[in-house]
GUKE-999457 format. One record per residue: residue in three letters; z, x, y of N, C-alpha, C in turn. Coordinates in steps of 0.1 Angstrom, whole numbers, plus 5000, padded with zeros to 4 digits. Layout:
ALAZXYZXYZXY;...
end
This chain:
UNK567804005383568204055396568604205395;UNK567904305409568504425404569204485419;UNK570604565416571404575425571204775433;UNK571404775443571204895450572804955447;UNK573105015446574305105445574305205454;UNK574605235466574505325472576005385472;UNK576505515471577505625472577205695468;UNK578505785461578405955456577805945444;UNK577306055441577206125425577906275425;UNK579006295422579706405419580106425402;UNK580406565401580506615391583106635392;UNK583306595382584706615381585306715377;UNK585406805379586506945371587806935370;UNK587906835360589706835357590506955348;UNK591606975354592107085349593807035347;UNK594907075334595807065338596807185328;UNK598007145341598607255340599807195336;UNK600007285325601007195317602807315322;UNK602807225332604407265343604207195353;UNK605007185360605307145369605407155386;UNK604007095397604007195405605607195412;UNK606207095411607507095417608607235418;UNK608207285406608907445403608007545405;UNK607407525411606507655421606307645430;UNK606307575438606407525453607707525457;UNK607907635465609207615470609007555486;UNK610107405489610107345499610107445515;UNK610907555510610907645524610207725526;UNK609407745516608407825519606807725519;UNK606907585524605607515525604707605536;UNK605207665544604207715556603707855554;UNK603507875538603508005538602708035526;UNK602007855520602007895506601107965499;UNK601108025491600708095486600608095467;UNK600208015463600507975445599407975434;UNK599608005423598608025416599207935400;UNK598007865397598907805385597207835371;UNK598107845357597407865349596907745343;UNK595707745340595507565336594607625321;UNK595207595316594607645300593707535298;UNK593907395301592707325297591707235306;UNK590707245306590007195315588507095309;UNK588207005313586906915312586306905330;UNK584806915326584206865332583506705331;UNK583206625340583306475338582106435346;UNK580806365347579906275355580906205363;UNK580906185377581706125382580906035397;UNK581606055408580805985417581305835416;UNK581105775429581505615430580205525424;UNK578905565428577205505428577505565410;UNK577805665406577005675389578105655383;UNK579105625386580505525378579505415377;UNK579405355386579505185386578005185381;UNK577005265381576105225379575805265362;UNK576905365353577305355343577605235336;UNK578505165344579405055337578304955338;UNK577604935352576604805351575504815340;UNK574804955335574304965326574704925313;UNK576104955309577104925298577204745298;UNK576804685310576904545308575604465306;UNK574804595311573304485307572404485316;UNK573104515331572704485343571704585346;UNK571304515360569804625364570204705378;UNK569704825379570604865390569804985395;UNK570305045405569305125410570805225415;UNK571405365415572305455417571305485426;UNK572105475443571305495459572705675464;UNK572205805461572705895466571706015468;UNK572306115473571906255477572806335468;UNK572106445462572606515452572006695454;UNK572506755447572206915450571406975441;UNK571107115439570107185432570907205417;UNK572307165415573107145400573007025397;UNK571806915402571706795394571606755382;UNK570806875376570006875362570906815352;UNK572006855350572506805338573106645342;UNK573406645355573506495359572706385350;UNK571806455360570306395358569606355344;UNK570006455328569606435319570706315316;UNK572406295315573106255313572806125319;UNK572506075329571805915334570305925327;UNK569405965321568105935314568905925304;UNK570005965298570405925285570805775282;UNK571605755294571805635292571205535299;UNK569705545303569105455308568905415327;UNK569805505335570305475345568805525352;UNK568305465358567005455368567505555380;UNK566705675387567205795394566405755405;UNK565605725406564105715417564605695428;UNK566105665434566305705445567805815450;UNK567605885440568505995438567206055448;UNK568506155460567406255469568306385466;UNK567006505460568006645458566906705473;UNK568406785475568306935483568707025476;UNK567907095476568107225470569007335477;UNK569207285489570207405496571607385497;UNK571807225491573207225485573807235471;UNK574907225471575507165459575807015457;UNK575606945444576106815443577806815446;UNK577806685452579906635457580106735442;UNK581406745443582506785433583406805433;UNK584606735429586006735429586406815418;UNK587606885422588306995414589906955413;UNK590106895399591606825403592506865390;UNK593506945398594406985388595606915389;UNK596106895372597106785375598506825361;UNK599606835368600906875361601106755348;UNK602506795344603306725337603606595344;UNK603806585354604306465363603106415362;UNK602106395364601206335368600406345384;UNK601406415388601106485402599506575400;UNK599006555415597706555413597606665424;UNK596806795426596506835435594706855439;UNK593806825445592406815442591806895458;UNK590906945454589806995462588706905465;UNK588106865473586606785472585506885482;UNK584606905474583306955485582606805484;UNK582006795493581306705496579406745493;UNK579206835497577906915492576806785500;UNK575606765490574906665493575206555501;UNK575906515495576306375501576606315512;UNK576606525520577206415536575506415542;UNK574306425537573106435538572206255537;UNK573706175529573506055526572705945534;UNK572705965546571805905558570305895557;UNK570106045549568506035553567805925537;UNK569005845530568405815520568105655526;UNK567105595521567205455534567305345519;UNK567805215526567605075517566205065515;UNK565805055501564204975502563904865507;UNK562904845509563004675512561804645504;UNK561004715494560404665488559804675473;UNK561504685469561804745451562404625447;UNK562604505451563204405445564504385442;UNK565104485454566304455455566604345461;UNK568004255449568704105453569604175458;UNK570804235456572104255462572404425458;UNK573604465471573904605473575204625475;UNK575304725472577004795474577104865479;UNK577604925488578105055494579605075494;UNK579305165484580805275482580805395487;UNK582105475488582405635495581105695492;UNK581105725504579505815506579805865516;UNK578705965525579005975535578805945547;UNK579805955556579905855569579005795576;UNK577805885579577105785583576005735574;UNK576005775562575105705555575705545554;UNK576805555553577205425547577405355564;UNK577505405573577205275585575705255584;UNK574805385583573705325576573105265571;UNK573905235563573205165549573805005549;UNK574404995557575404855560574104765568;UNK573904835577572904795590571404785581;UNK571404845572569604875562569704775555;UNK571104675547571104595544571104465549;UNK571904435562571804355568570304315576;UNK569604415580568104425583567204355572;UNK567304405562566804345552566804215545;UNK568004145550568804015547569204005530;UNK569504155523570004175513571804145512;UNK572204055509573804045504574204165500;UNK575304225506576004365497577404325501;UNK578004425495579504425490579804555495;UNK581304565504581604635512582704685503;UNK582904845497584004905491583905045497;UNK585105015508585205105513585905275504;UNK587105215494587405315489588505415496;UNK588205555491588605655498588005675509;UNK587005635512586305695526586905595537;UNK587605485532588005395544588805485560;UNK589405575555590405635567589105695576;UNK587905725573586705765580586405685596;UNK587005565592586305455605587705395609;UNK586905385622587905325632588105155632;UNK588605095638588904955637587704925640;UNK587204925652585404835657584504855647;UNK584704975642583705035627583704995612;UNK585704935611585204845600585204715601;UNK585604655613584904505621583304475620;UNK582604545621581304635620580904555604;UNK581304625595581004635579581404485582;UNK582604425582582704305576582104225581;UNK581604275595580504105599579004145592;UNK578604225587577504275582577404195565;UNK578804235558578804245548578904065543;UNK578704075525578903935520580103935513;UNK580204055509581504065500582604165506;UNK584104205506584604315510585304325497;UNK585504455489586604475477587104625482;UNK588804625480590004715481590704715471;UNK591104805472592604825465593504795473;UNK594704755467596404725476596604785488;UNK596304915491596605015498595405015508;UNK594304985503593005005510593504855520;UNK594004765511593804635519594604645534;UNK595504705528596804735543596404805551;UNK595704915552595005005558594104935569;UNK592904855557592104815566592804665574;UNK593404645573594104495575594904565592;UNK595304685595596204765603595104795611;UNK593604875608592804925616592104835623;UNK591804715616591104575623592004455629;UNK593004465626594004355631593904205622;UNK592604225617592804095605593604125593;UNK594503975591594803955574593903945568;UNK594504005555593303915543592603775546;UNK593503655548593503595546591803585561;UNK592003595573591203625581589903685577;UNK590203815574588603845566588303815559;UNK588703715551588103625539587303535546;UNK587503495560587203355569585903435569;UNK585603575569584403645578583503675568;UNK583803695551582903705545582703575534;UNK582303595522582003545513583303525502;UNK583803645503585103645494585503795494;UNK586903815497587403925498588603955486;UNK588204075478588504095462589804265467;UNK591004175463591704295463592204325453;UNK592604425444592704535427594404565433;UNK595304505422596704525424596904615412;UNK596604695409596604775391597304675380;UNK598204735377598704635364598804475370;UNK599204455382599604325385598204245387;UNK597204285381596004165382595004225395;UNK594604115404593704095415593804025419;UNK592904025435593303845438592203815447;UNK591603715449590103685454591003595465;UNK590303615475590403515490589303485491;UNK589203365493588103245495588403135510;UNK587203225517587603095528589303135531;UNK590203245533591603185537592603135520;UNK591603135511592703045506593003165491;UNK594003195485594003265477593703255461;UNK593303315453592803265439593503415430;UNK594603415420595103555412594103555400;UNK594103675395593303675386594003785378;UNK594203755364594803815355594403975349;UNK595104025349594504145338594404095326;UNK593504215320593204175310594404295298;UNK594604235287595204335279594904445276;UNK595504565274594804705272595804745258;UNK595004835251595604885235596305015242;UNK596005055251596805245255596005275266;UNK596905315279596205335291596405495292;UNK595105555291594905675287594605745303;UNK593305665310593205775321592505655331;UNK593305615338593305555352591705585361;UNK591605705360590505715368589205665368;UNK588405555377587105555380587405395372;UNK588605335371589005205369588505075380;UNK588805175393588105065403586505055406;UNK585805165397584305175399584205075386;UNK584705065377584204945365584504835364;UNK585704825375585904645379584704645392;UNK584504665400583204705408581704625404;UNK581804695390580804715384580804535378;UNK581604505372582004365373581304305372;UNK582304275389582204205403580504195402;UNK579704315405578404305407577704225396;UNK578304255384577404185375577504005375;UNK578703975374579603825376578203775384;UNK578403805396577603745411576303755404;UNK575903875398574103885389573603785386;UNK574803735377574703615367575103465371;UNK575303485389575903325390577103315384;UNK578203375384579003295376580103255391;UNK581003205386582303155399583203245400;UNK584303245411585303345408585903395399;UNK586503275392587303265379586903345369;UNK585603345364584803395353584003545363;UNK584003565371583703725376584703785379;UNK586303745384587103765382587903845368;UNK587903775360587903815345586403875343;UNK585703885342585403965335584904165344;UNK585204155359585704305366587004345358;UNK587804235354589504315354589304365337;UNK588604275329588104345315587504465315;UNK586604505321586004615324586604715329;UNK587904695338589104785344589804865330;UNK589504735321590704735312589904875302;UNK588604835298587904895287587705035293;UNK587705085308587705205315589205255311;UNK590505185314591605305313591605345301;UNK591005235292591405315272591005455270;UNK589605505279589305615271589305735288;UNK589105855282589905935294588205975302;UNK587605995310586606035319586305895325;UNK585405885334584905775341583605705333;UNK583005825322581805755321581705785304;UNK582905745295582605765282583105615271;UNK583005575280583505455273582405345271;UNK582205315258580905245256581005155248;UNK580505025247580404895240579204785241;UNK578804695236577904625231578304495243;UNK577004445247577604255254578504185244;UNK577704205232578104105219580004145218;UNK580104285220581904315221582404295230;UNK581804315243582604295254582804085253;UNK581704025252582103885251583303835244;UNK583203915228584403865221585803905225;UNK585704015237586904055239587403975251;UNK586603915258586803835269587503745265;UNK586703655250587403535246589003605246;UNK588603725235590103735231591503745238;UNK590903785252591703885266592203715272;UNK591103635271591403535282591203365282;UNK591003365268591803265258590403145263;UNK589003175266587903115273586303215273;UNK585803145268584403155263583403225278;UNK582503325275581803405286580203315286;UNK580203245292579203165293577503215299;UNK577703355294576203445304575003435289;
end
């Protein structure tokens, strides 16, 4: 079975500044500001919602297709997914942009201040669903706006199953707009915050939009997950971590999962555990897309994580 991944492909420029913006920012002078901070150390990172997840799916075995619009700085992207196998053939470059890129500088606190260009990706519309690559199931994550009502409607046309993660892009749409996705969609996955949001813009509980899809998957960080089925709720454990190094691009490798679980037939229980393992094996190491392991390890770590055998 092979899965359409449609979102971003951005590039990450993290930077951090070892102080605190709290003591340069002065509160009375917010309307005036003006600040400059030194960041002695800085990484660049592969990033994006579509080449996370479509990293991790690769990392699990899975078959996948990364569905975005990218810029005329793709190149090193682009060698970095041929390294690891990731299939491009519906990567679309313009040459007259830049690929997405977030610029995130982050203190001592952990306080975060970020820039995002968007570049390509708000071009994401003109990239369409195939209908005749042998795509079984699809995802749409943060992309842009109207690509992703696009791409909702290109899958439902198609009678392709996809999985609705709205993400950061969720504050983009209005209530009728994400009523929209969920009658479209088979799956919906959020985060905590995402879930209250969208729960406030559409007037459904969880518990409701579970009645409208297939199963609706909400990510509580340390405190687990929790699958609604039909109205009825299912928790689902984390998995143990040895040192939680860098949070980021944690919800693109439980994502990534999710997609795989459903690949392989499995039931909540067992796609459940094995997205929150994959959360787990993303915070150990610090970027979104450097963390690497074998089926044969990730299996043994399942048993070990969850005291029960991975039956794929």
């Amino acid at each position: 079975m092979t899965a359409l991944i449609c979102g971003s492909v951005a590039y990450d420029t993290i930077m951090v500044f070892p102080g605190r913006f709290s003591e340069h920012i002065l509160a009375d002078k917010i309307h005036m500001l003006n600040v400059a901070f030194l960041v002695p150390k800085m990484r660049r990172e592969f990033g994006g919602c579509a080449g996370n997840i479509a990293y991790n799916l690769k990392q699990l075995g899975g078959d996948c297709y990364p569905m975005a619009t990218v810029g005329k700085d793709f190149s090193s992207y682009a060698d970095w997914m041929k390294s690891c196998g990731v299939d491009r053939r519906y990567i679309r470059r313009f040459d007259d942009e830049y690929t997405a890129q977030a610029y995130i500088t982050t203190d001592l606190d952990d306080n975060q201040i970020t820039a995002f260009h968007p570049g390509a990706m708000n071009r994401s519309e003109l990239n369409h669903v195939p209908t005749d690559a042998g795509i079984r199931i699809g995802l749409i994550s943060p992309d842009g706006r109207d690509g992703m009502l696009a791409h909702a409607e290109e899958f439902a046309d198609a009678r392709i199953p996809f999985m609705f993660d709205p993400g950061q892009g969720l504050p983009m749409f209005d209530g009728p707009e994400l009523r929209r996705f969920i009658e479209l969609a088979t799956w919906v996955t959020v985060n905590d915050y995402e879930g209250e949001l969208l729960s406030q813009r559409t007037g459904l509980a969880p518990a409701q939009i579970s009645e409208r899809v297939e199963a609706l998957l909400i990510t509580r960080g340390h405190k687990g997950s929790v699958v609604y089925l039909q109205g009825n709720r299912h928790d689902i454990p984390v998995a143990p971590i040895a040192e939680a190094l860098d949070p980021t691009g944690c919800g693109d490798a439980y994502r990534a999962g999710l997609l795989f679980g459903l690949m392989n037939d499995c039931d909540w229980e067992t796609t459940g555990r094995i997205a929150s393992l994959m959360g787990a094996i993303k915070i150990e190491s610090h970027g979104t897309q450097n963390h690497k392991f074998t089926f044969e390890a990730f299996r043994e770590r399942y048993r070990e994580s969850f005291a029960r055998e991975l039956h794929i």
